[in-house]
N, C-alpha and C positions, 0 to 999 in steps of 0.2 A: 504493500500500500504506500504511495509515495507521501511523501511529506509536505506539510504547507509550510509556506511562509510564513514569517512573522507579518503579522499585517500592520502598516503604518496606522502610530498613534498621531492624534486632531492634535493639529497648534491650541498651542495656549490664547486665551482672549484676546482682543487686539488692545487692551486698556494695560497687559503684565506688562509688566519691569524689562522682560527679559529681554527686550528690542533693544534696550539701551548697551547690552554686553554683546549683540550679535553684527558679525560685518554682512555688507549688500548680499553679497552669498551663500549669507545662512549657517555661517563658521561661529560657535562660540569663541568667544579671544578673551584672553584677559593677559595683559603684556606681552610675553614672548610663547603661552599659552596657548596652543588653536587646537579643539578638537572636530570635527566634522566627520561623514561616514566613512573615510578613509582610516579615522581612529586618531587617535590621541599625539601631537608633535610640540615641543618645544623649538621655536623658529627665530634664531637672533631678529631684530628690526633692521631697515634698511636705515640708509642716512637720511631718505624721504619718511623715513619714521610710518613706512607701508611696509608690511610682512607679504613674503613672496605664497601664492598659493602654496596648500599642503597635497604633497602626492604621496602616494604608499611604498613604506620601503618596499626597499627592492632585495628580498629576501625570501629566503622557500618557508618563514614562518609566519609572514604577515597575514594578521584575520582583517577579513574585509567580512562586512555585516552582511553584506548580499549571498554572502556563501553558506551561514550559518541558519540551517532548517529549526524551526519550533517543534519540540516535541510536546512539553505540556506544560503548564503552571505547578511549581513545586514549593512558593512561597509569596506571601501574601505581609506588607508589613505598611507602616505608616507612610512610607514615603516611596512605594514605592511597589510592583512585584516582582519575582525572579522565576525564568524562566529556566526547563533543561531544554538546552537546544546542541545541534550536532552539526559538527562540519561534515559538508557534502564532498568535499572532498577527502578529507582522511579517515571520517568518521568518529571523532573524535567528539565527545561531551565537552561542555560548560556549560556554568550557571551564569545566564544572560540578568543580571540586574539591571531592569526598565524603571528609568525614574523621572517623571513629566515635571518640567522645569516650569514653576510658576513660583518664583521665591520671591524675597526681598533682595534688589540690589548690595544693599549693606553686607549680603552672608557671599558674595558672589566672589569675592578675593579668598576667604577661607575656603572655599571649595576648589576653587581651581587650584592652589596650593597643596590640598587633598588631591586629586586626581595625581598630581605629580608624585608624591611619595607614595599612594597608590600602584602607581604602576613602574616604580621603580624601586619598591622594596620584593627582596627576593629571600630568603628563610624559610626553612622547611618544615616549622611551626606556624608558620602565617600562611592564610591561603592563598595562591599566587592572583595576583592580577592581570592578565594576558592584555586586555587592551581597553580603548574606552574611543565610545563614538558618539556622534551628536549627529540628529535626525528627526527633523517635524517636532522641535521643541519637546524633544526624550533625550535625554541623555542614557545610555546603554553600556554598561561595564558588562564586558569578559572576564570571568574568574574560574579559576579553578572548580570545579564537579566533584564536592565531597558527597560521595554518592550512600553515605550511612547517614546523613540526614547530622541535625543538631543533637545536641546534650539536653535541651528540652525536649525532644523529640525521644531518645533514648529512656530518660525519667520514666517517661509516658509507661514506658513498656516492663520496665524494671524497678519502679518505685524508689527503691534505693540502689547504692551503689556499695558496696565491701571497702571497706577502707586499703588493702592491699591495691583494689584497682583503680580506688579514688587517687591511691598516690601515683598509679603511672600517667592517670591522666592528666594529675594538676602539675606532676614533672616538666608534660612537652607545653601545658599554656605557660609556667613560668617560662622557659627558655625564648618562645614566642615574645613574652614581656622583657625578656630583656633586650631582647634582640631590638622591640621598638623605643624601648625605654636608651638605653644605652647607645646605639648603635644608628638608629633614625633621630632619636630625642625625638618621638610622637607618643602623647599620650592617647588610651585607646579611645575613653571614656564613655565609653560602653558596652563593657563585658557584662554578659548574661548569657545563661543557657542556651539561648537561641543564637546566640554570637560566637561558640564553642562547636564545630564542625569535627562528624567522624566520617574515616572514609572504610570500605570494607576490612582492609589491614588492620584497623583498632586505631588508623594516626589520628592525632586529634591536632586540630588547626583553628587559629583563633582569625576569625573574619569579620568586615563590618566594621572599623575603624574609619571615619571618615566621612566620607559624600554623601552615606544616606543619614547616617549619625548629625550631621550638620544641618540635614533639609529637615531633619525629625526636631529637633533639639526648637528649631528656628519658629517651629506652629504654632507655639504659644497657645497651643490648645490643652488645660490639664488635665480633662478626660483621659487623655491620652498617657498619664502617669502608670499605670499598670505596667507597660510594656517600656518605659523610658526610665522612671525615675524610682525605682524599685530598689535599683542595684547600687546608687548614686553611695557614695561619700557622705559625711556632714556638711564638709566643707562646699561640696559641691551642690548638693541640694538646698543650700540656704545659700547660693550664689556666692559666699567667699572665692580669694584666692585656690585655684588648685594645681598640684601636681601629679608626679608617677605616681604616686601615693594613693590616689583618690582611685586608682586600677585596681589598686592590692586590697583596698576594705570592699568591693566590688567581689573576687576572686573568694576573700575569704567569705562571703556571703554564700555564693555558686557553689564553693567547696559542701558549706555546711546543708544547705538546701537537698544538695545530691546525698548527702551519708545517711540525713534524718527522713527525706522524703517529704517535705514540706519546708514554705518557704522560711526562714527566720522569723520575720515580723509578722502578725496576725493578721488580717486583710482588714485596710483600712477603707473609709465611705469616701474619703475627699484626700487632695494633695492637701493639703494641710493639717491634715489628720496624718500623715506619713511623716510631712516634715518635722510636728512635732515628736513623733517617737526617734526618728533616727537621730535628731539634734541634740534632745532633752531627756529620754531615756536613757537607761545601763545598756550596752553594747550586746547582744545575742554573745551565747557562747556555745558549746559542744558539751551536750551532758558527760560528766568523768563519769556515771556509772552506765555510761553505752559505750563512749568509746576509749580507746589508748590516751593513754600521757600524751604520746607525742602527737597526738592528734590534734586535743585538746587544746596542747601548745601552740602548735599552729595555727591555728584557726584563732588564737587571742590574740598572736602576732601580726594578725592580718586586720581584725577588727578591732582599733584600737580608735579613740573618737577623736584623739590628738593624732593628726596627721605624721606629724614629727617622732610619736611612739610605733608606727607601725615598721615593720621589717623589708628592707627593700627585695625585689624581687629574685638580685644575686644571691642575697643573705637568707631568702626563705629554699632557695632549692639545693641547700647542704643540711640542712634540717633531716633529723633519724625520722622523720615521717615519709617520706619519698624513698625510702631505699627498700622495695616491695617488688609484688610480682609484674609479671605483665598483664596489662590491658586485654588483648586482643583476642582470647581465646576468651576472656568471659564476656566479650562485646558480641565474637560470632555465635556463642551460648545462645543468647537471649535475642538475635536480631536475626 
């Protein structure tokens, strides 16, 4: 049965913002920035201060969006859906993330600064970004096919998680976190289960830092705190200053959600019913009579309310709680 095309998404309103970042061509720009269907280019300027069209490299791995067939809708989020779709020529999977550009001006330098450390961060904890295109007012990222679904999706099926496996998994998102922390200097700032990618091997790959994180953060809608601000910091959810930091009381949250099967905090009616528990309450902990010391330990090293108390992310994966079995045979067990 052959396969359909993605079908072009409708331009945004003729009233969006978005006209003012787009050239007569239909190219998003933002400085040396162009992406268009060709995909994603950083382009010096001329001395006329005009950037030369973008053509596609000229290499046997360049994705061009017309080559890449729809297979089905595999996720559904604020800002956005993602699709699995396959190249027709090599038949190769990715997860097509389609995200309709109707923002504020203001967020539009943060994101194209996103796109670029997007697709030119490469770590084998992070899931790769292959390319990024612009098309009838969509912006379309190429990523990696972690074809086990998320860590929320896993939950689903296994309730909890064994601390022996909890620790291989939170081994490879530390290493992921250092890798952005250290190595990019990006913080994620929005890690949750659903941001937490397995693929059949048992690897687990941390994705979703960025472009959609930026369009979602930007909605100012706080219905929408379920899925955004759950996982937040102190510091972060009461708008203060934040750092790497604000990743690791995130992490230690997801840790402890997966061991106990439920989330830390009790379900709150309103964001500010949230805000005040995570600010003004005592910190979640790991019951010591469920689980290990070193667990326990852990997990208080991560969620500490003082930013400046929590353990950075080099310092939490030498920790005796990480030196366990592997992942992967109890991931193919259960999935």
């Amino acid at each position: 049965m052959p396969m359909k095309k993605p079908g072009k998404l409708a331009l945004p309103s003729q009233d969006s913002t978005i006209g003012k970042f787009l050239t007569q061509s239909g190219t998003f720009k933002d400085g040396d920035l162009l992406v268009n269907k060709d995909g994603l280019r950083i382009v010096p300027q001329s001395e006329e201060g005009e950037a030369p069209p973008i053509k596609p490299l000229d290499n046997n791995h360049q994705l061009s969006i017309d080559d890449l067939d729809s297979i089905k809708v595999i996720g559904k989020g604020n800002s956005g859906t993602v699709q699995l779709v396959r190249h027709k020529w090599t038949g190769q999977f990715f997860a097509l993330k389609v995200i309709q550009l109707n923002i504020q001006e203001s967020i539009r330098k943060q994101m194209a600064q996103e796109l670029k450390i997007s697709l030119f961060t490469q770590c084998q904890y992070v899931v790769t970004c292959y390319q990024c295109f612009y098309v009838n007012g969509v912006i379309s990222i190429a990523l990696e096919y972690m074809d086990g679904g998320s860590l929320a999706d896993f939950l689903k099926a296994v309730r909890t998680v064994p601390e022996a496996y909890l620790a291989a998994i939170c081994k490879q998102v530390l290493k992921g976190l250092m890798y952005l922390h250290h190595e990019k200097r990006v913080i994620h700032r929005d890690l949750k289960p659903s941001n937490i990618l397995i693929n059949h091997r048992g690897e687990v790959k941390i994705s979703d830092f960025g472009v959609s994180a930026i369009i979602s953060s930007s909605s100012a809608q706080r219905d929408t705190f379920t899925g955004t601000f759950n996982y937040m910091a102190p510091e972060r959810i009461s708008g203060q200053k934040h750092g790497y930091m604000s990743d690791i009381w995130s992490l230690g949250l997801v840790m402890l959600e997966c061991a106990t099967g439920n989330f830390p905090y009790p379900p709150r009616e309103s964001f500010y019913e949230l805000l005040e528990a995570v600010v003004d309450q005592p910190s979640p902990s790991a019951p010591s009579d469920q689980f290990s010391p070193e667990f326990c330990s852990f997990i208080s090293a991560c969620i500490q309310k003082n930013a400046a108390d929590r353990s950075s992310a080099q310092t939490l994966s030498v920790r005796k709680f990480l030196f366990a079995s592997q992942f992967c045979m109890f991931f193919r067990k259960h999935h």
